[in-house]
C-alpha atoms as a printed R data frame, in Angstrom:
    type eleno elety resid chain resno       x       y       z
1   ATOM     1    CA   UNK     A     1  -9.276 -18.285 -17.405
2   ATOM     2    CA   UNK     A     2  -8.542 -15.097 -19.099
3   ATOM     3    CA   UNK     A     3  -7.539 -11.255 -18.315
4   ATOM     4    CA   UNK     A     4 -10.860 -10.117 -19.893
5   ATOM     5    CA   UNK     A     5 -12.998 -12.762 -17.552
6   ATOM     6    CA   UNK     A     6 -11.072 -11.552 -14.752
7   ATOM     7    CA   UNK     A     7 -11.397  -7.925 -15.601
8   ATOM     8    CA   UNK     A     8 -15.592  -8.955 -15.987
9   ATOM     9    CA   UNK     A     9 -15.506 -10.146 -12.506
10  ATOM    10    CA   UNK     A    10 -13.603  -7.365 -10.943
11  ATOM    11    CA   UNK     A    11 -16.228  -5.146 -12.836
12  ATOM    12    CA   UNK     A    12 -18.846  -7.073 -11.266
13  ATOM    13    CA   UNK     A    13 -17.933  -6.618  -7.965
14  ATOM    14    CA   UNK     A    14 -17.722  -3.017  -7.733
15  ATOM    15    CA   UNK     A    15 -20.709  -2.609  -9.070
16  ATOM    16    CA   UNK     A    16 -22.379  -5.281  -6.867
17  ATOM    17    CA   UNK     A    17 -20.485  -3.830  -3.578
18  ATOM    18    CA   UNK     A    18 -18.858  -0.838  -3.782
19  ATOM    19    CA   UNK     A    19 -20.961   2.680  -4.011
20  ATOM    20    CA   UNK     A    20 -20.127   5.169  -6.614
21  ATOM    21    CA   UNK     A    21 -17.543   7.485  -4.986
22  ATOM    22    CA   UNK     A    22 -17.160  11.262  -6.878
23  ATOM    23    CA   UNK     A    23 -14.020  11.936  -4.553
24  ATOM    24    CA   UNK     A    24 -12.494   8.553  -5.588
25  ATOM    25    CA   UNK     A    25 -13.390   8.605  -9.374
26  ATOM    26    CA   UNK     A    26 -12.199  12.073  -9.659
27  ATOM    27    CA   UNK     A    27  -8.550  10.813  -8.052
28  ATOM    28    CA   UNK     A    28  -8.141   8.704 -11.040
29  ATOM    29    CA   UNK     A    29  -9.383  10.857 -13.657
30  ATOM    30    CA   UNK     A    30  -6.662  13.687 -12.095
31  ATOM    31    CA   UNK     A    31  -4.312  10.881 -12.560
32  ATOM    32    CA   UNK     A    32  -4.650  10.147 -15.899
33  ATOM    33    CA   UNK     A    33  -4.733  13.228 -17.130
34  ATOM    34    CA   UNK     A    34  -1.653  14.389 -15.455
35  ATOM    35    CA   UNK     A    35   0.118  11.149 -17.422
36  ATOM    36    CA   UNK     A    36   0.735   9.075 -13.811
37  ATOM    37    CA   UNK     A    37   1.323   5.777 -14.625
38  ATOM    38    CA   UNK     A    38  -2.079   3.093 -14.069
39  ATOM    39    CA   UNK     A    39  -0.527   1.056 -11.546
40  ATOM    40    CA   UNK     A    40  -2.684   2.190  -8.238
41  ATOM    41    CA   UNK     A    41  -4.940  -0.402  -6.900
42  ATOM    42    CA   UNK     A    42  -7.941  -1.108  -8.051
43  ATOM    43    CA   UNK     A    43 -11.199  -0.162  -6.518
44  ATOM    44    CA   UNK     A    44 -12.121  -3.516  -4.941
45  ATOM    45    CA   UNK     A    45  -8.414  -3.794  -3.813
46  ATOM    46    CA   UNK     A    46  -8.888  -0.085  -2.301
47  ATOM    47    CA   UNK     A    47 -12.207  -1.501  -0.720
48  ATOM    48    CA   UNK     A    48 -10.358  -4.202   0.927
49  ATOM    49    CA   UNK     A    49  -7.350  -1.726   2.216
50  ATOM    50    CA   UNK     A    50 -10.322   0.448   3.662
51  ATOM    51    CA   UNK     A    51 -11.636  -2.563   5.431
52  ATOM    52    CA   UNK     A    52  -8.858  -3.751   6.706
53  ATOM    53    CA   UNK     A    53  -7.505  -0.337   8.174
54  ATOM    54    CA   UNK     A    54 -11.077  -0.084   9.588
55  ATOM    55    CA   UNK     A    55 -10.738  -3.159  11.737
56  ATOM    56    CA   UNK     A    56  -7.416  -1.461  13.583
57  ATOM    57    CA   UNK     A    57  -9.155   1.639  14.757
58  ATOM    58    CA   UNK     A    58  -5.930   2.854  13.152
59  ATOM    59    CA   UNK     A    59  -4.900   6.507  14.822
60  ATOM    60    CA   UNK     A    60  -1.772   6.376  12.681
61  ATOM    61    CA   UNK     A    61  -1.359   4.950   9.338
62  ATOM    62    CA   UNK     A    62   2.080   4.730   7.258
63  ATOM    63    CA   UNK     A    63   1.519   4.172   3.136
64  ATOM    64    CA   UNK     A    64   4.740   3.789   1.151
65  ATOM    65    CA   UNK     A    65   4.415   4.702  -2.242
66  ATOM    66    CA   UNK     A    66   1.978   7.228  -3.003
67  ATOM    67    CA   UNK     A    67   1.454   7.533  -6.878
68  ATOM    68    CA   UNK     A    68  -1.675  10.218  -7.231
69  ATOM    69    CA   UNK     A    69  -3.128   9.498  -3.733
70  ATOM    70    CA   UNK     A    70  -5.953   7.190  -4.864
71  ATOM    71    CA   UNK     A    71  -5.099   4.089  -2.297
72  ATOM    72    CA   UNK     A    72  -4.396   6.722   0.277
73  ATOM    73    CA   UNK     A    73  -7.763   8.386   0.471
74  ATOM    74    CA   UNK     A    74  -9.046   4.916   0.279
75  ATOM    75    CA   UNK     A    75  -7.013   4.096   3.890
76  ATOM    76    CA   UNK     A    76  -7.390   7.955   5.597
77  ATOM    77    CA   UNK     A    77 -11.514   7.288   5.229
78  ATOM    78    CA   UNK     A    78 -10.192   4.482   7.994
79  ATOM    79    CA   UNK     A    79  -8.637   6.633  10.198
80  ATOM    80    CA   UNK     A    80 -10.271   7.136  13.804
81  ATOM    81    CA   UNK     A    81 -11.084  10.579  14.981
82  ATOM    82    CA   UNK     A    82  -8.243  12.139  15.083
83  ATOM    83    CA   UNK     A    83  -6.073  10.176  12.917
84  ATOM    84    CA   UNK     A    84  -3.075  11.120  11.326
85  ATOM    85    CA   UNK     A    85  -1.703   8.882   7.696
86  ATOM    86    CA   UNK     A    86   1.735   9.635   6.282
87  ATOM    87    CA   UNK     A    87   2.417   8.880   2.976
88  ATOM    88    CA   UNK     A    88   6.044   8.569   1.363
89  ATOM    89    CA   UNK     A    89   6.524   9.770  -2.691
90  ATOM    90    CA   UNK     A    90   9.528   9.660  -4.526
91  ATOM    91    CA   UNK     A    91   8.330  11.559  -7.647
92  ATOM    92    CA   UNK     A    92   7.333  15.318  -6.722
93  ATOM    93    CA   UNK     A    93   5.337  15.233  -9.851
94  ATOM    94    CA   UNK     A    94   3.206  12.434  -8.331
95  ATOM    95    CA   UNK     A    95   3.398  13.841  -4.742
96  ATOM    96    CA   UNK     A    96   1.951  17.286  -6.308
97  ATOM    97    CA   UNK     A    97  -1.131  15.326  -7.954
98  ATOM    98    CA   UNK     A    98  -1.369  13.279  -4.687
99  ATOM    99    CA   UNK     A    99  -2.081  16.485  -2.887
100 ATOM   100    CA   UNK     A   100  -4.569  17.674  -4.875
101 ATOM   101    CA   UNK     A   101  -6.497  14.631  -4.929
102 ATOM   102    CA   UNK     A   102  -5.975  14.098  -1.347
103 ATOM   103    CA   UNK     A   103  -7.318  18.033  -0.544
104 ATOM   104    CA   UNK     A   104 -10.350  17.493  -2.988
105 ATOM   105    CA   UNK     A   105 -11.348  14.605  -0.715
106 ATOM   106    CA   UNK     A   106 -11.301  16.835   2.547
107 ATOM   107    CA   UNK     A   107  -8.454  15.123   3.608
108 ATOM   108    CA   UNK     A   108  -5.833  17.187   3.824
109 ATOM   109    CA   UNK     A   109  -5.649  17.668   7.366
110 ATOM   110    CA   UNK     A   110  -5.151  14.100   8.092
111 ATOM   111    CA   UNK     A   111  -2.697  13.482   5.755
112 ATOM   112    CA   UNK     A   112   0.952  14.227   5.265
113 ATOM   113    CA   UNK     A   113   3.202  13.020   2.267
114 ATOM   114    CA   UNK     A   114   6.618  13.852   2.453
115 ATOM   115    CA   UNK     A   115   8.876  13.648  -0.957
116 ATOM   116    CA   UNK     A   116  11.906  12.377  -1.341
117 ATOM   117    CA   UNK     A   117  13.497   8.678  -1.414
118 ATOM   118    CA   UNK     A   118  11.198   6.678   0.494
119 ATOM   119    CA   UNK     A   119  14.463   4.606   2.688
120 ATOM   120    CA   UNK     A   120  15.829   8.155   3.639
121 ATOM   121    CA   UNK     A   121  12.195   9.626   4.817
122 ATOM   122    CA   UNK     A   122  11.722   6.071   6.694
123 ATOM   123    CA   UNK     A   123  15.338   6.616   8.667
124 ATOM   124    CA   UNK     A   124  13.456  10.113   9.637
125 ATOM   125    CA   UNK     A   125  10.887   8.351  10.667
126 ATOM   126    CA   UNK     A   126  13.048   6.651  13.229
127 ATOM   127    CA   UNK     A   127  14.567   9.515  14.562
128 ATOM   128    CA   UNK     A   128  11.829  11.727  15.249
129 ATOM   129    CA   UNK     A   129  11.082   9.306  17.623
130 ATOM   130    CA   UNK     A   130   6.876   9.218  16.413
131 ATOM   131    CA   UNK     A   131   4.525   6.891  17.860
132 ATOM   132    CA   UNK     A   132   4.342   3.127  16.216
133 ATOM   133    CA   UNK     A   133   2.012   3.176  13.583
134 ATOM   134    CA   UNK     A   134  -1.017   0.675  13.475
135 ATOM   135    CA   UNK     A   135  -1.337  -0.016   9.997
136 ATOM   136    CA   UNK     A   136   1.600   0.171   7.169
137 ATOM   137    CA   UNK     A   137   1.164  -0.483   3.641
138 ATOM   138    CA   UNK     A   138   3.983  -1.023   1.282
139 ATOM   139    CA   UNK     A   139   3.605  -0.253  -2.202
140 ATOM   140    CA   UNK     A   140   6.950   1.103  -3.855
141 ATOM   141    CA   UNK     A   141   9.812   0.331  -6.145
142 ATOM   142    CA   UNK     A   142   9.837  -3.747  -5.142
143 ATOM   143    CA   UNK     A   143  13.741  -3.938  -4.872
144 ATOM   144    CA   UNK     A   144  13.936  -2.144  -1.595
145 ATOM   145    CA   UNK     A   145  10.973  -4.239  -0.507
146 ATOM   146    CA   UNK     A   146  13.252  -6.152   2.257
147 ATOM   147    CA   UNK     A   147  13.989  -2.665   3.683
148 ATOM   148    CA   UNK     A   148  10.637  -1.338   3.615
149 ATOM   149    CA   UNK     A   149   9.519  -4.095   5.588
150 ATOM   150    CA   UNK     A   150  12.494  -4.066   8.592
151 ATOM   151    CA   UNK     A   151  11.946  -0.377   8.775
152 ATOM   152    CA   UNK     A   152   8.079  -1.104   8.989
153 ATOM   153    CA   UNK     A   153   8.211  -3.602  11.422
154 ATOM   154    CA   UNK     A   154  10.607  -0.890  13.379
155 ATOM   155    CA   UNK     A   155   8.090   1.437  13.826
156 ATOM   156    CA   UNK     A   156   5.648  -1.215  14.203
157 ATOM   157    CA   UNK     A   157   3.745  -2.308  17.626
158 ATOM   158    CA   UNK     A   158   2.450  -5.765  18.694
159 ATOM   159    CA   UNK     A   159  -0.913  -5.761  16.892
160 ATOM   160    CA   UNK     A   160   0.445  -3.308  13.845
161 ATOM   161    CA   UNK     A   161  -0.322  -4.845  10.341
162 ATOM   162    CA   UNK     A   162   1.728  -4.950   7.231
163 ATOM   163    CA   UNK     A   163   0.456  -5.214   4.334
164 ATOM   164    CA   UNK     A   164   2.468  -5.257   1.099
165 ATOM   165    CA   UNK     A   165   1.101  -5.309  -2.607
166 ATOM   166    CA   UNK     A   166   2.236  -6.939  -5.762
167 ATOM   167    CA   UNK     A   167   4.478 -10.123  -4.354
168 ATOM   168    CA   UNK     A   168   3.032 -12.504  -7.121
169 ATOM   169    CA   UNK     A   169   4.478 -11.001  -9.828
170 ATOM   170    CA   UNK     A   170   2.600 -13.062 -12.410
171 ATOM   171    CA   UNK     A   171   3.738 -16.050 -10.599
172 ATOM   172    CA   UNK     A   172   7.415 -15.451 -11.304
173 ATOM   173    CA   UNK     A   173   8.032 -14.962  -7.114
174 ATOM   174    CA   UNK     A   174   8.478 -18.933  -7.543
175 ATOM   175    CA   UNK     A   175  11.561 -18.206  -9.633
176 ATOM   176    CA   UNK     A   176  14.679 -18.395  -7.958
177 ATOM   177    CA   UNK     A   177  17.115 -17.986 -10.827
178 ATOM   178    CA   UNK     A   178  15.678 -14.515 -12.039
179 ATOM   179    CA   UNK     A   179  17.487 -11.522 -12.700
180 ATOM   180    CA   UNK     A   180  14.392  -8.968 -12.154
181 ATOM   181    CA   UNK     A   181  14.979  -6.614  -9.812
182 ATOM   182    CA   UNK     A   182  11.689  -7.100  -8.800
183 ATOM   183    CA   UNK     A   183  11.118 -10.414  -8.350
184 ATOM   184    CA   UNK     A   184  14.140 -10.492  -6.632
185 ATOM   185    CA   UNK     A   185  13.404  -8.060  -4.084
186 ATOM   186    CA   UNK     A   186  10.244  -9.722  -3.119
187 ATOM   187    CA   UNK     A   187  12.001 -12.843  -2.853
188 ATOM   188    CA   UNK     A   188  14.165 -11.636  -0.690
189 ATOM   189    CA   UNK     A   189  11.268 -10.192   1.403
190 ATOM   190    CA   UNK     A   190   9.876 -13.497   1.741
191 ATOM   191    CA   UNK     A   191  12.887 -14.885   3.111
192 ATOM   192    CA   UNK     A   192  13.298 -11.545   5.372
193 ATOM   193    CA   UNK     A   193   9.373 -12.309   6.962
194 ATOM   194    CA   UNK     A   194  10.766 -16.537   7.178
195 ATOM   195    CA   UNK     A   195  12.923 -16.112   9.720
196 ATOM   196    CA   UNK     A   196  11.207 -13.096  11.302
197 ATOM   197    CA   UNK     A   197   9.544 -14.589  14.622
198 ATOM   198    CA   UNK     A   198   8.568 -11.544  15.422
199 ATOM   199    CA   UNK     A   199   5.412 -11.305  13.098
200 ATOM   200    CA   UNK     A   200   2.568 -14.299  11.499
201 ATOM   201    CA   UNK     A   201   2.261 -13.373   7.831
202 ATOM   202    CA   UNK     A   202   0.626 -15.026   4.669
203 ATOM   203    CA   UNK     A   203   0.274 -14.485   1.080
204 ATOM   204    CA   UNK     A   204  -2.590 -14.797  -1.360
205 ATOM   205    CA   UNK     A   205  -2.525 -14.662  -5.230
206 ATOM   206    CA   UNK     A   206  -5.304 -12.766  -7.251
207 ATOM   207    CA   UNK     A   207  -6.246 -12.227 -10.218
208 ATOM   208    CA   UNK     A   208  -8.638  -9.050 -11.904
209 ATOM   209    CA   UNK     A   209  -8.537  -6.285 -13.756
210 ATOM   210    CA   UNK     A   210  -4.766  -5.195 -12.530
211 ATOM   211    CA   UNK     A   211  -3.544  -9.376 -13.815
212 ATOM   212    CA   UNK     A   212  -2.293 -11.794 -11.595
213 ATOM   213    CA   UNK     A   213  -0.291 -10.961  -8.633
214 ATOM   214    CA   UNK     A   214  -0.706 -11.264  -5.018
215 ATOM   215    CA   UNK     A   215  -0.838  -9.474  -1.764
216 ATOM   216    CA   UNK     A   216   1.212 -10.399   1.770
217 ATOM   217    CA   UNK     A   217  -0.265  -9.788   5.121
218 ATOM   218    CA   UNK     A   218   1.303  -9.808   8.425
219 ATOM   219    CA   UNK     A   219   0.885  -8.863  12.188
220 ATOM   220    CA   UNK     A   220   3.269  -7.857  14.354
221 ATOM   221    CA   UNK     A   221   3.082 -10.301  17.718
222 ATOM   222    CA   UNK     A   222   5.938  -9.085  19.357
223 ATOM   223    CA   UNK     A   223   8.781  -6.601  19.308
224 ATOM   224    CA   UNK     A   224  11.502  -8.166  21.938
């Protein structure tokens, strides 16, 4: 098994299953040319957000970690009539790119990203007292990953889903004596969700044309 076989099969896929998409394509080219780095999803891992957001009729979707926008028009095409996403960006540079990308997609009305460090906009979250959202997905700096997640499971419902990207970390999650910050902060996630009864949650591992890594999914059952 190899990166380039991988990469073949991812290739395959999206050609097999998912349509050419101008709006989409033109979200990474704006991306690339405005030197963001290339670690947004990829377009079957978009394709599987979309689907998943689509089976929570989601009115209100939370995405932390925006980069240029890409996996956020990929979950506001879920949104039900009337939906609202907010998106959380550290970088303005990123946020600014995000917004175009987002308004060439027609989705600027349903969208909000608001700039700034992504625990701070969370804890204003909180306070303004907004309904629970029905779909959050976590994609930031992986060292605040255990706090991403209790603040997403507080403005969570029963039924909300959390998903949260790259917790394989080529494989080196299973490594309890490193000293990367990111490792370590999904670790420490994993033991956070353990002894939360409060949600079911699993990991898979993949593999394609972003390497190995993994995603984590889990639904909120209860809140008491």
């Amino acid at each position: 098994m190899t990166q380039e076989l991988w990469t073949a099969v991812d290739d395959y896929v999206q050609r097999m299953l998912i349509a050419p998409n101008p709006v989409l394509d033109a979200a990474l080219v704006s991306s690339a040319e405005a030197g963001l780095p290339d670690i947004q999803v990829a377009p079957n891992q978009g394709m599987l957000l979309h689907l998943l957001a689509r089976m929570q009729h989601p009115k209100r979707i939370l995405e932390i970690g925006t980069l240029g926008g890409y996996s956020t028009i990929w979950l506001a095409m879920a949104l039900a009539p009337g939906g609202r996403l907010i998106t959380l960006e550290y970088e303005p540079r990123h946020a600014q790119v995000a917004q175009e990308n987002i308004a060439r997609a027609g989705l600027a009305d349903r969208v909000e990203i608001r700039v700034g460090r992504a625990l701070d906009s969370l804890a204003q979250l909180a306070a303004e007292g907004l309904d629970s959202f029905d779909l959050i997905f976590i994609d930031a700096d992986k060292p605040n990953n255990p706090d991403y997640f209790r603040w997403a499971l507080s403005l969570s419902r029963p039924g909300t889903a959390i998903i949260v990207d790259n917790v394989v970390r080529d494989g080196r999650v299973v490594d309890d004596a490193s000293t990367d910050g990111s490792v370590r902060g999904v670790r420490e996630m994993f033991d956070v969700i353990a002894a939360e009864p409060r949600v079911d949650a699993t990991a898979i591992q993949t593999v394609g044309v972003k390497g190995y890594d993994g995603l984590l999914l889990a639904l909120v059952k209860e809140l008491a």
